[in-house]
N, C-alpha and C positions, 0 to 999 in steps of 0.2 A: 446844378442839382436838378433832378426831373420832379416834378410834382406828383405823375403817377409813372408809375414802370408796370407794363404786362408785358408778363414772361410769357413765350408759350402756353398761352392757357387753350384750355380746350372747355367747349359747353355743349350736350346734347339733350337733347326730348324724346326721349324713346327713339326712334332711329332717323329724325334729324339730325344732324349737327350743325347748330347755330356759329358756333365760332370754332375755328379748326384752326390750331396753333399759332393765333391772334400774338404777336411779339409789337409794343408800342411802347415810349416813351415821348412824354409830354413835359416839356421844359419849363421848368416854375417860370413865372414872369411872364407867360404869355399865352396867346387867345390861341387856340386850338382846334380846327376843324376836323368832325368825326363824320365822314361823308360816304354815302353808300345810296344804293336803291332799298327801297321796301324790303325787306326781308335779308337783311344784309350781314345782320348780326350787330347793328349800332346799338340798340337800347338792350339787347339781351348784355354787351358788354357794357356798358354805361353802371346797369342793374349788378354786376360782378363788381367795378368798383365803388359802388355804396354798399357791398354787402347785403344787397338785400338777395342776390345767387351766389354760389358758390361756385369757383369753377369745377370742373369734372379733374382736370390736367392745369398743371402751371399756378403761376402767384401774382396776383396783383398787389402791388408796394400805394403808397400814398404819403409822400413825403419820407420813403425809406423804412415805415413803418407797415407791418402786414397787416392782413383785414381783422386779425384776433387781437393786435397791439392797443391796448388803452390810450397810448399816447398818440395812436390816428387821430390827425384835428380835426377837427367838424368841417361839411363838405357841405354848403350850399346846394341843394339838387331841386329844378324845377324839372317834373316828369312830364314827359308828353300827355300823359293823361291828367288834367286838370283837376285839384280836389282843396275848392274851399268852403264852407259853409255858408248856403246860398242866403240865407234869414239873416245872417249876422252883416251888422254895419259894418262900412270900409276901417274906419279909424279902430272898430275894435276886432276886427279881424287880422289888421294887422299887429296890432297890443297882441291880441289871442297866442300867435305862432310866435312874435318875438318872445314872450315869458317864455313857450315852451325853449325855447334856445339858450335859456338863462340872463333874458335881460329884465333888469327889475327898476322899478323907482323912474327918479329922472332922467335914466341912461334911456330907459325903452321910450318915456313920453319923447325927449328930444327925438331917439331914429325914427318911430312913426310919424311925427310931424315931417324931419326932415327926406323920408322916405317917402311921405304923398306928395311932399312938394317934388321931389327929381322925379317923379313919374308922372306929375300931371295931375291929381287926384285930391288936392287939396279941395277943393269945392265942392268932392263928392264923399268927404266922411262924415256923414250922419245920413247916406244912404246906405240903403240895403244890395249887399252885395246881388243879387237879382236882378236889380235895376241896370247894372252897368251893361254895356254893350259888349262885343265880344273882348273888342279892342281892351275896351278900361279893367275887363275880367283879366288879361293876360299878362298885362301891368303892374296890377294887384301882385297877383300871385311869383312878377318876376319882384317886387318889393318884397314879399312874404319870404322868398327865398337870398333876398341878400341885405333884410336887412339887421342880420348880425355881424356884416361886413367877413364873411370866411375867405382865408388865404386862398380857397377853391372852390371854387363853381361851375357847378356840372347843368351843361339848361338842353334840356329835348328839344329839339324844334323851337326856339324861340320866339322865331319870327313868324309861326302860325297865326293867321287872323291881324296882324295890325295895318292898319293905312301909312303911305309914305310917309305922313310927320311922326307919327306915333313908331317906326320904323328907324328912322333916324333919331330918334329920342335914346330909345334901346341901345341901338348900336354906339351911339357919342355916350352913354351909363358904361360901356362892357370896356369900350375905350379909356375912359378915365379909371375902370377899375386896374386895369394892365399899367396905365401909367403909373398906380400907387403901390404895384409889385404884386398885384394878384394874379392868380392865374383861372383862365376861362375855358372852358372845354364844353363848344358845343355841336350836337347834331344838326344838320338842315339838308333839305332840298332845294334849297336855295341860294346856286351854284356864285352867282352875283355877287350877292352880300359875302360867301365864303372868299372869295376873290380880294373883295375890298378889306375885307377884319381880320384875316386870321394871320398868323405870322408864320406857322407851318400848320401842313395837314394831311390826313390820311385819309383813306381811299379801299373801303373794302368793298368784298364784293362775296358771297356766300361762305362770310366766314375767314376770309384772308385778307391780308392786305392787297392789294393789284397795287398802287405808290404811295409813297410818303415822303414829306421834305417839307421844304420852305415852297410859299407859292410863288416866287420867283424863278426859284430853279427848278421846279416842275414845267413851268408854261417853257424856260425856256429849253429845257431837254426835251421836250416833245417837239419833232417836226411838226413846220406849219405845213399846208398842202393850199395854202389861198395867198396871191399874190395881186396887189392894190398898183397899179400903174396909172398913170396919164400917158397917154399918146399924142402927140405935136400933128400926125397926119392921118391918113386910112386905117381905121380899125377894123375892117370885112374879113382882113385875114386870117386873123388872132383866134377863132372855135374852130379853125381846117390844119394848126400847127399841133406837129403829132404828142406834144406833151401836152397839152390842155385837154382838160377831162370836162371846162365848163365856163361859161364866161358868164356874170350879170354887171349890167353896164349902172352904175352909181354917181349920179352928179357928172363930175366932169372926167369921174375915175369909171376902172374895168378891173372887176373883182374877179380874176380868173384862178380857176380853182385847178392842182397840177393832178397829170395821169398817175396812177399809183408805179413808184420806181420813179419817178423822174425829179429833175430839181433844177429851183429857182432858177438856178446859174443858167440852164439852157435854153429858158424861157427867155431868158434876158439878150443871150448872144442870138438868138431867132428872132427878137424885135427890133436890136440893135439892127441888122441888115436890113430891115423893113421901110423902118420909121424912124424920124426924132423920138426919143423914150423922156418925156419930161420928167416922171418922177414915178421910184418902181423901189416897192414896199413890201419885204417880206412878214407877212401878218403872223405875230406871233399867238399861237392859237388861245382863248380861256377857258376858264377851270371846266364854262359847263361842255364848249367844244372836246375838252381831253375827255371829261365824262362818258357822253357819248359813245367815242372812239374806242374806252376803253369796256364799260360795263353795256355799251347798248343804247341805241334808241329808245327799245320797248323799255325804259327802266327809263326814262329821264324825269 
């Protein structure tokens, strides 16, 4: 079962067009990577499935239900643009947004308690949201947003603004959410973490998709073009052989990078005749290398 299905949808601004026959499917049960550059059509499509746009063309589902369906569940959604009320304390700021989601009584007191302690911020409710640093603000607001615990969770940029622990905090929360059959769909620029979290992901680029799949079998349908060797004797040779586009020498390896058309294999039978080849490594390239390759430098 898919958690969200878009169909061909289409979205324009007067004569942009943000998403141009946008086709996705996002598997219940799991984290979800929606990755693009600036301007790529990620949050205009994000904003299509909460309903807050409409598309122009095409239908986006949400558990099989359409956007006018009463019986669409409630969707978790942290927006890229942050909106909590800066005067108001941690502990009732979180109390504030859970009633609005319909939780009442001891059900809300327990998830706010239990919601400052997974996020770190138990010691900070009876401050004022203004006080908190960028980090504790993002926290917050990733608590505000789940914690009615929804089958679906939609997060902008999540990873905006936290430090490595508060990083790994997040990401080990998104994990145990996927472990308990939720599903997580988010944007970043932050090609790494999509790497290490997501279990499939997609890839647009003004409005289309350029790939989509699992990140496995992304990294590995993509040729690598860099090749990790040890050498046993004379490496002088190895930037004058006619497939090598590039060599940087690392530790006790040679990260040689190949000529465009050329491959592994003939690197390999031209150092064979050279040298002893102690150990010779087709690198298989990552997500933010395919990035590149695919949407550009100027966009990384």
């Amino acid at each position: 079962m898919n958690a969200v299905t878009i169909s061909r949808v289409c979205k324009s601004f007067g004569s942009v067009r943000a998403v141009d026959e946008l086709s996705v499917q996002v598997p219940a049960g799991s984290i979800y990577g929606f990755l693009g550059p600036n301007g790529a059509g990620k949050t205009t499509t994000i904003r299509m499935i909460m309903n807050i746009l409409r598309p122009d063309s095409g239908s986006v589902e949400v558990f099989g239900n359409g956007s006018g369906d009463k019986r669409r569940p409630a969707i978790g959604y942290m927006p890229e643009e942050r909106g909590l009320y800066r005067k108001m304390k941690v502990q009732k700021a979180l109390a504030y947004f859970g009633a609005i989601k319909g939780l009442r009584g001891p059900g809300l007191s327990g998830r706010v308690a239990n919601w400052l302690g997974r996020v770190g911020l138990a010691d900070w409710a009876d401050k004022k949201v203004e006080e908190l640093s960028r980090g504790m603000h993002q926290k917050l607001q990733f608590a505000v947003t789940a914690i009615d615990e929804p089958e679906l969770l939609i997060l902008d940029e999540p990873f905006s603004g936290l430090d490595p622990v508060n990083l790994d905090l997040i990401k080990a929360i998104i994990l145990e959410m996927r472990n308990e059959g939720k599903t997580v769909l988010f944007s970043t620029h932050v090609m790494d973490e999509a790497q290490r979290l997501c279990d499939r992901i997609v890839l647009i680029n003004t409005g289309r998709v350029v790939l989509e799949g699992s990140v496995e079998q992304i990294r590995r349908d993509h040729t690598a073009d860099v090749v990790s060797v040890q050498l046993g004797g004379d490496t002088g040779f190895v930037a004058g052989l006619s497939m090598v586009a590039g060599v940087i020498a690392k530790d006790n390896r040679l990260e040689i990078s190949l000529a465009d058309g050329c491959d592994s294999q003939d690197l390999l039978q031209a150092l064979i005749g050279k040298t002893p080849v102690l150990a010779f490594e087709v690198k298989t390239p990552s997500l933010h290398e395919i990035f590149i390759k695919e949407v550009g430098a100027g966009n990384a």
